[in-house]
C-alpha distance (Angstrom), angle and dihedral (degrees) to the residues before:
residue distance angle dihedral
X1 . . .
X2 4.02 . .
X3 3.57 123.9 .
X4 4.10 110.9 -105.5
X5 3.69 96.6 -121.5
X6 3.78 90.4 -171.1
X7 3.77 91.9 67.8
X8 4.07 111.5 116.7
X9 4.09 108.3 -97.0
X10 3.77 121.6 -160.3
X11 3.65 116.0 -154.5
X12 3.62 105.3 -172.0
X13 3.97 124.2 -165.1
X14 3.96 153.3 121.7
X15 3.57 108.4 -118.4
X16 3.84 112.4 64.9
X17 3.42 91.9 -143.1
X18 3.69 102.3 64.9
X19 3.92 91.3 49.6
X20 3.79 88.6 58.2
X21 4.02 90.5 43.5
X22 3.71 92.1 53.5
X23 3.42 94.3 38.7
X24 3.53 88.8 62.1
X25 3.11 95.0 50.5
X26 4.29 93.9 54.8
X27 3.86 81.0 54.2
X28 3.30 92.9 56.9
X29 3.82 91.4 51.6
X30 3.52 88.7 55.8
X31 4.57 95.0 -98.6
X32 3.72 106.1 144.1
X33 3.83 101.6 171.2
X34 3.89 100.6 66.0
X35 3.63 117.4 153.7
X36 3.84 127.0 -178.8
X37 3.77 146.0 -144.1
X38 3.78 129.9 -166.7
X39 3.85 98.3 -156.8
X40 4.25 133.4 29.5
X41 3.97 80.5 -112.2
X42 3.83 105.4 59.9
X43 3.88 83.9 38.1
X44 3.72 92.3 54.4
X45 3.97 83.6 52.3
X46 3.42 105.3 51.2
X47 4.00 80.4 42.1
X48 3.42 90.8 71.4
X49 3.58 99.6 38.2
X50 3.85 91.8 50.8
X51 3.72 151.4 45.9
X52 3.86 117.3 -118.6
X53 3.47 124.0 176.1
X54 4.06 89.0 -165.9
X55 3.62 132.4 17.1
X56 3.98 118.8 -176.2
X57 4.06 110.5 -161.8
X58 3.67 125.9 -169.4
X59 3.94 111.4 -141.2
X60 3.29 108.2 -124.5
X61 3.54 126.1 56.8
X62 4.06 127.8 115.9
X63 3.42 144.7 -106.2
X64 4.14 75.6 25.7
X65 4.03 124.7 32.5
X66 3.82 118.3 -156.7
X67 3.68 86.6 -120.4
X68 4.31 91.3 59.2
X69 3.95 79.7 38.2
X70 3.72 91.1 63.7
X71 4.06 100.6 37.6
X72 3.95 74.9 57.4
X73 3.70 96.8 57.6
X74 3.56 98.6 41.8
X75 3.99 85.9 48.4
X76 3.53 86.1 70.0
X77 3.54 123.4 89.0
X78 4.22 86.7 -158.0
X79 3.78 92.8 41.4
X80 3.92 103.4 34.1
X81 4.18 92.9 96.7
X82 3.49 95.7 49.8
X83 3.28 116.4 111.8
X84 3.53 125.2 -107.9
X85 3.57 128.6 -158.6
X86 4.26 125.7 -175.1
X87 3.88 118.2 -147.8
X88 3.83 103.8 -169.9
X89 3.53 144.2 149.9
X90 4.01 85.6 -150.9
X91 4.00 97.2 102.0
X92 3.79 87.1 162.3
X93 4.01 110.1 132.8
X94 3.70 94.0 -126.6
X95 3.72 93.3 57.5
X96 3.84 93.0 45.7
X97 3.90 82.3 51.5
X98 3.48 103.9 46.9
X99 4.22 91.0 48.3
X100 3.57 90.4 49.6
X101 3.75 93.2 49.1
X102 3.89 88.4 47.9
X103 3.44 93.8 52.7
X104 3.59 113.0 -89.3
X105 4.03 118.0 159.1
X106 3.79 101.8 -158.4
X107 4.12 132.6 10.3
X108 4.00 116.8 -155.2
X109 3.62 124.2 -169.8
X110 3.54 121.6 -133.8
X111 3.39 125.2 -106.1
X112 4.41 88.8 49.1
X113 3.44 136.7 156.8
X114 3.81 136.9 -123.2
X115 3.84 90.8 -106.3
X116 4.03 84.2 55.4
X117 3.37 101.8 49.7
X118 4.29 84.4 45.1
X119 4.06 86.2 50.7
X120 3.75 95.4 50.7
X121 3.77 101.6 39.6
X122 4.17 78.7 46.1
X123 3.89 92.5 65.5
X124 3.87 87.5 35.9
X125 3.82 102.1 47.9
X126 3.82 106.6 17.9
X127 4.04 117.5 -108.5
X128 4.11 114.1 -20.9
């Protein structure tokens, strides 16, 4: 079954120039509802205010990591089958552990290319 690419996509993360890069990249892959967040807090907002069928977090970002992000999602009974995608530059093992024991779906190392991002969301989402 195809992926619906008009489902609403949160890409969540500090620097501004990272949300446009991956948002180009969505585009590319044929997303055209992609909303954005600068911080885990005004993501976990708009969260609960919304429906996304994706949301792709970077790790670190203050008051609210990706990482508390997530536990937050999955917290949520609405929210807990969402999937949840880290963009880091944290490749440490620990960090790859602890997001896959809180629930994460996919883990993408930053810097990545467009046929990463299209491999992960792949074994996420089904075929794009």
């Amino acid at each position: 079954m195809a992926v619906d690419k008009s489902m609403n996509v949160l890409v969540v993360d500090d620097y501004k120039t990272m949300v446009r890069i991956v948002r180009g990249l969505l585009e590319q892959l044929g997303f055209r509802n992609i909303d954005d967040a600068m911080d885990g807090a005004t993501a976990l907002q708009k969260i609960q205010q919304n429906d996304y069928g994706l949301i792709l977090s970077d790790w670190n970002m203050a008051p609210m990591t990706g990482y508390e992000l997530l536990k937050a999602v999955r917290a949520d009974p609405r929210t807990r089958a969402t999937p949840f995608v880290m963009i880091t530059a944290e490749a440490k093992t620990e960090n790859v552990v602890a997001a896959r024991q809180a629930g994460v779906n996919n883990y993408i190392i930053k810097p990545f290319t467009l046929a990463v991002l299209k491999q992960k969301l792949t074994t996420v989402l089904g075929e794009l």
